[in-house]
Backbone as CSV, one residue per row, in Angstrom:
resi,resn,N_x,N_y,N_z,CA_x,CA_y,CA_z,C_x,C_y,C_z
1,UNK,0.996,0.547,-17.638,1.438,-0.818,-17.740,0.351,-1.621,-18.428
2,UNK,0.382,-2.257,-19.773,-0.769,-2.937,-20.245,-0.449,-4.717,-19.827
3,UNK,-1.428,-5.172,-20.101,-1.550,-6.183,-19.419,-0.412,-7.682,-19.414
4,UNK,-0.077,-7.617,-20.939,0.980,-8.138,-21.048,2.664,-8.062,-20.362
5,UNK,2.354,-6.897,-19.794,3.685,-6.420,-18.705,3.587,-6.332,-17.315
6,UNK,2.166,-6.448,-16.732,1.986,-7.169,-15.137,2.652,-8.397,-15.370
7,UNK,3.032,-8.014,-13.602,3.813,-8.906,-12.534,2.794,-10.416,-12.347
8,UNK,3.132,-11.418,-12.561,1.850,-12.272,-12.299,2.841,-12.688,-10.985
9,UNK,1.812,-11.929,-9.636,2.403,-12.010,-8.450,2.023,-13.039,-7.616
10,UNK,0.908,-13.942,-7.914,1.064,-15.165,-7.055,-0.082,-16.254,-7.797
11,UNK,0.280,-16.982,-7.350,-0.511,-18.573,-7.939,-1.690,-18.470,-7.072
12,UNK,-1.318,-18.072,-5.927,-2.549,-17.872,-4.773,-3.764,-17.339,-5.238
13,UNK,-4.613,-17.692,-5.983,-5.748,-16.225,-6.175,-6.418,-15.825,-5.175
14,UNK,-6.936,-14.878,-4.851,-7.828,-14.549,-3.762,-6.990,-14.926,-2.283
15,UNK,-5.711,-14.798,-2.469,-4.912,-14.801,-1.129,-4.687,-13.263,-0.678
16,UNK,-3.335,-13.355,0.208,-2.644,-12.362,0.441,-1.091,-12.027,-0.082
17,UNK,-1.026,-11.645,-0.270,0.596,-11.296,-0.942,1.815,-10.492,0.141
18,UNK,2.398,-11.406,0.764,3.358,-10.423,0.945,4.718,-9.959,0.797
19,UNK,5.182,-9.267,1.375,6.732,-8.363,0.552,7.751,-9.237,0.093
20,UNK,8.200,-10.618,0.753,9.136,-11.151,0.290,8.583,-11.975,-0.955
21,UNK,7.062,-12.230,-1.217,6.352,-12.755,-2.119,6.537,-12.110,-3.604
22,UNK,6.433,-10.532,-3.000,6.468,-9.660,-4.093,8.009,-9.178,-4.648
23,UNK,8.763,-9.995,-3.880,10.471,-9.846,-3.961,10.866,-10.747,-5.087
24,UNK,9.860,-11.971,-4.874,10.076,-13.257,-5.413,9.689,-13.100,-6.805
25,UNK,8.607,-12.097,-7.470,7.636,-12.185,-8.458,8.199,-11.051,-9.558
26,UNK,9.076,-10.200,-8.422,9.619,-9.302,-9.219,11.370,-9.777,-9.582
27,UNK,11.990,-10.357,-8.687,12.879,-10.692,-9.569,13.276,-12.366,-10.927
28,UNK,12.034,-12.896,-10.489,12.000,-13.629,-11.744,11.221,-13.086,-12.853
29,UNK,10.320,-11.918,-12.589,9.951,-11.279,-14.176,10.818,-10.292,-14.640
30,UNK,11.998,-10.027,-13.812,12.956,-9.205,-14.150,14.407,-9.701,-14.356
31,UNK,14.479,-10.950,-14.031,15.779,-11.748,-14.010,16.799,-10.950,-13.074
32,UNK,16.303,-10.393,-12.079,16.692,-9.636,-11.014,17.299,-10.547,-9.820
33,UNK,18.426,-10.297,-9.276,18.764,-11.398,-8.157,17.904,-10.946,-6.661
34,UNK,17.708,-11.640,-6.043,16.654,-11.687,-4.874,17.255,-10.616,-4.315
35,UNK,18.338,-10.154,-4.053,19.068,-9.113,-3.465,18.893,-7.418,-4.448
36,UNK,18.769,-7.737,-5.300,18.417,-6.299,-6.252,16.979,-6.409,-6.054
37,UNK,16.206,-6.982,-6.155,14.516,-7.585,-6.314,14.310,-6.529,-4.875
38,UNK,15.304,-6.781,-3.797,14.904,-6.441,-2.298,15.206,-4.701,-2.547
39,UNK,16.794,-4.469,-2.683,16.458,-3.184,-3.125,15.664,-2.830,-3.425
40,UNK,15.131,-2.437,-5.006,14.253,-1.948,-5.807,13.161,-1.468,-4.889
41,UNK,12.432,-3.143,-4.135,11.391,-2.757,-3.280,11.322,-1.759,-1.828
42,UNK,12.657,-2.365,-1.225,12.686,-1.481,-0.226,12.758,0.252,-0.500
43,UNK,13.443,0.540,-1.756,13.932,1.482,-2.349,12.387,2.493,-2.688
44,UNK,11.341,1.460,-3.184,9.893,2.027,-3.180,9.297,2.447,-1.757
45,UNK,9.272,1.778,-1.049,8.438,1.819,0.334,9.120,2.884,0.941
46,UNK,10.710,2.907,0.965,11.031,4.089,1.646,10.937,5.327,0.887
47,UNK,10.579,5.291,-0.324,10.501,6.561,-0.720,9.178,7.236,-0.597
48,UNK,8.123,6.191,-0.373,7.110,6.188,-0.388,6.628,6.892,1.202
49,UNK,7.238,6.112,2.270,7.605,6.291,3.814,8.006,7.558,3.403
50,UNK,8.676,8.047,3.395,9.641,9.642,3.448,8.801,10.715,2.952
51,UNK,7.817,10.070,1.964,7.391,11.463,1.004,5.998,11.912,2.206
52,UNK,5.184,10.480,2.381,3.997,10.714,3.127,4.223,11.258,5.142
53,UNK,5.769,10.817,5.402,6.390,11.722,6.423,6.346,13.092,6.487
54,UNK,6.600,13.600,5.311,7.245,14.841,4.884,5.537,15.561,4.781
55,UNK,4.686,14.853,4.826,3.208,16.011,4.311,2.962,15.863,2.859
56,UNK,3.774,14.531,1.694,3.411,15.033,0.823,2.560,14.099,0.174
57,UNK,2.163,13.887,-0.786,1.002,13.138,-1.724,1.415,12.244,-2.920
58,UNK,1.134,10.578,-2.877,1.991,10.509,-3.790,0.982,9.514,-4.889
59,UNK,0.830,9.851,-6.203,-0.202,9.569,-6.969,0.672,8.575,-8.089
60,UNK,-0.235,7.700,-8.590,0.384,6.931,-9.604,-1.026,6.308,-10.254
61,UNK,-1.072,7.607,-11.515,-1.748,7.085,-12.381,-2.019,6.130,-12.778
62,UNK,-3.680,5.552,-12.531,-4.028,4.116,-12.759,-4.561,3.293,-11.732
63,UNK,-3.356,3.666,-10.924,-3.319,2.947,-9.728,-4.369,3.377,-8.275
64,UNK,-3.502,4.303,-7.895,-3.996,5.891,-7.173,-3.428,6.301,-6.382
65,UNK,-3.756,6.790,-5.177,-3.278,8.008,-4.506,-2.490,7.849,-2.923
66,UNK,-1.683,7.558,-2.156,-1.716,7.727,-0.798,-1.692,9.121,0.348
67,UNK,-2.173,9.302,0.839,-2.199,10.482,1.293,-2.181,10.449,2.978
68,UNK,-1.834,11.237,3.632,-1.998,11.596,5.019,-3.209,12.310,5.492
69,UNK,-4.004,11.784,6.385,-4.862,12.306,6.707,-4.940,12.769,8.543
70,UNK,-5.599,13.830,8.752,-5.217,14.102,10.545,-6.524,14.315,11.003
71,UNK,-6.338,13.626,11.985,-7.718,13.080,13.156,-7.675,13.647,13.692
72,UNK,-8.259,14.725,14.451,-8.135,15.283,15.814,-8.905,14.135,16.977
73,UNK,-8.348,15.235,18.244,-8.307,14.302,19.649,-9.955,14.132,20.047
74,UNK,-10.252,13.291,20.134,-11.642,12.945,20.590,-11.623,11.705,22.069
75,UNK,-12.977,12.150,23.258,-13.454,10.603,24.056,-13.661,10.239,23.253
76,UNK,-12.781,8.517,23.993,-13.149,7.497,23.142,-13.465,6.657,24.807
77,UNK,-14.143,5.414,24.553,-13.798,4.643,25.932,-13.154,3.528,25.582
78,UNK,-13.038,3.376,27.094,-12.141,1.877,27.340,-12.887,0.502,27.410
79,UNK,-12.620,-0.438,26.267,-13.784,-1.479,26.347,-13.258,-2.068,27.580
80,UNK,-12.514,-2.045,28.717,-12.185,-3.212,29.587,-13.016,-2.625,30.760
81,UNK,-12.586,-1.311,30.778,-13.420,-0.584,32.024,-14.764,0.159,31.651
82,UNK,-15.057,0.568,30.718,-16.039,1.148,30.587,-15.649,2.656,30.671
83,UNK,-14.801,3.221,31.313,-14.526,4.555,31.636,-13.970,4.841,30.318
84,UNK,-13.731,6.651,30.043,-13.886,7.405,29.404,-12.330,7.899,28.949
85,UNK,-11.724,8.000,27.858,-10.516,8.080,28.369,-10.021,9.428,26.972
86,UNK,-9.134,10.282,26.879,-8.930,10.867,25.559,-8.057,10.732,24.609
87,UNK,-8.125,10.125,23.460,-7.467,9.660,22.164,-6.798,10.653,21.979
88,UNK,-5.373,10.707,21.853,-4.174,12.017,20.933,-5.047,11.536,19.667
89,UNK,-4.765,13.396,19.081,-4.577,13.209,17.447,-3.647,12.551,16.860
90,UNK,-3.926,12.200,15.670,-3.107,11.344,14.970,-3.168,11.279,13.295
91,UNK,-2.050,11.409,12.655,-2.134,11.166,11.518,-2.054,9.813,11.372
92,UNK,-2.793,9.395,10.112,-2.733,7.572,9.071,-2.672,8.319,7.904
93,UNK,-2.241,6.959,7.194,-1.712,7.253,5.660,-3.178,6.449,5.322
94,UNK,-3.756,7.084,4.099,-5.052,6.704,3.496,-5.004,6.201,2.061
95,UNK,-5.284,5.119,1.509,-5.443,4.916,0.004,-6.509,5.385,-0.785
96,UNK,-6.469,5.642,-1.775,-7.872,6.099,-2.682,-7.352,5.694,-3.464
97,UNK,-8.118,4.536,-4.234,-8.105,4.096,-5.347,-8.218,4.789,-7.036
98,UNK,-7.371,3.865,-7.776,-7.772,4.855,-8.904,-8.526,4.318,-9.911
99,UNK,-9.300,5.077,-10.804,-10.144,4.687,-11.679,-9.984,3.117,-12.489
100,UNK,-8.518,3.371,-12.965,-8.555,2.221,-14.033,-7.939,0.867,-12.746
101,UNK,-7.731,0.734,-11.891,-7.517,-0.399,-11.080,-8.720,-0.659,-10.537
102,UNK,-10.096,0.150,-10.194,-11.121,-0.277,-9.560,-11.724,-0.808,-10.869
103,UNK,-11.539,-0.422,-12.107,-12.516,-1.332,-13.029,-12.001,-2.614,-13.493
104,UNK,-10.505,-2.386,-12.936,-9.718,-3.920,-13.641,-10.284,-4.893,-12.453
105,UNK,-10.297,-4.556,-11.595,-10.622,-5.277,-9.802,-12.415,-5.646,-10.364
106,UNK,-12.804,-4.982,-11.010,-14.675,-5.321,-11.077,-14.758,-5.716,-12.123
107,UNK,-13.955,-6.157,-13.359,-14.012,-6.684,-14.862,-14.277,-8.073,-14.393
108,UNK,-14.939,-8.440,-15.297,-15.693,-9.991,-15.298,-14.749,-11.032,-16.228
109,UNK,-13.434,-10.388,-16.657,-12.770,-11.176,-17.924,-11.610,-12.142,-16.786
């Protein structure tokens, strides 16, 4: 995507952005009705949800990577009591950034 074809997703700089924000940004740069805008997006996240369910890895050049990662069970304690208690394993979904978005994020232009 070169630069002339980003989403200019909020007036906010240095805010937060969120989903119905990004509903809003994508169907007026797409002349998309708020209801297709919602598709599209929901249509991403769940595919996105399903793939990293499933064990799998999902990369987008530029951008980067999400992945599943698994914790095993470790003591952890309890800040209220002080006592000792044992954490289940657990998978989280992890981001790793990709090359050309960490230098657009650190460009001085």
């Amino acid at each position: 995507m070169g630069d002339s074809d980003a989403i200019v997703l909020s007036a906010n700089v240095g805010g937060v952005m969120n989903k119905s924000e990004l509903i809003d940004a994508l169907s007026k740069k797409e002349n998309l009705t708020e209801r297709q805008a919602t598709d599209v997006v929901n249509l991403i996240f769940r595919g996105f949800t399903d793939e990293l369910k499933n064990g799998g890895r999902i990369e987008i050049r530029g951008f980067g990577s999400f992945v599943v990662r698994d914790y095993g069970s470790y003591t952890g304690r309890n800040p209220k009591t002080g006592g000792t208690i044992q954490v289940a394993p657990k998978k989280l979904p992890f981001f790793k950034v990709g090359k050309e978005l960490k230098e657009r994020v650190n460009s001085k232009r």
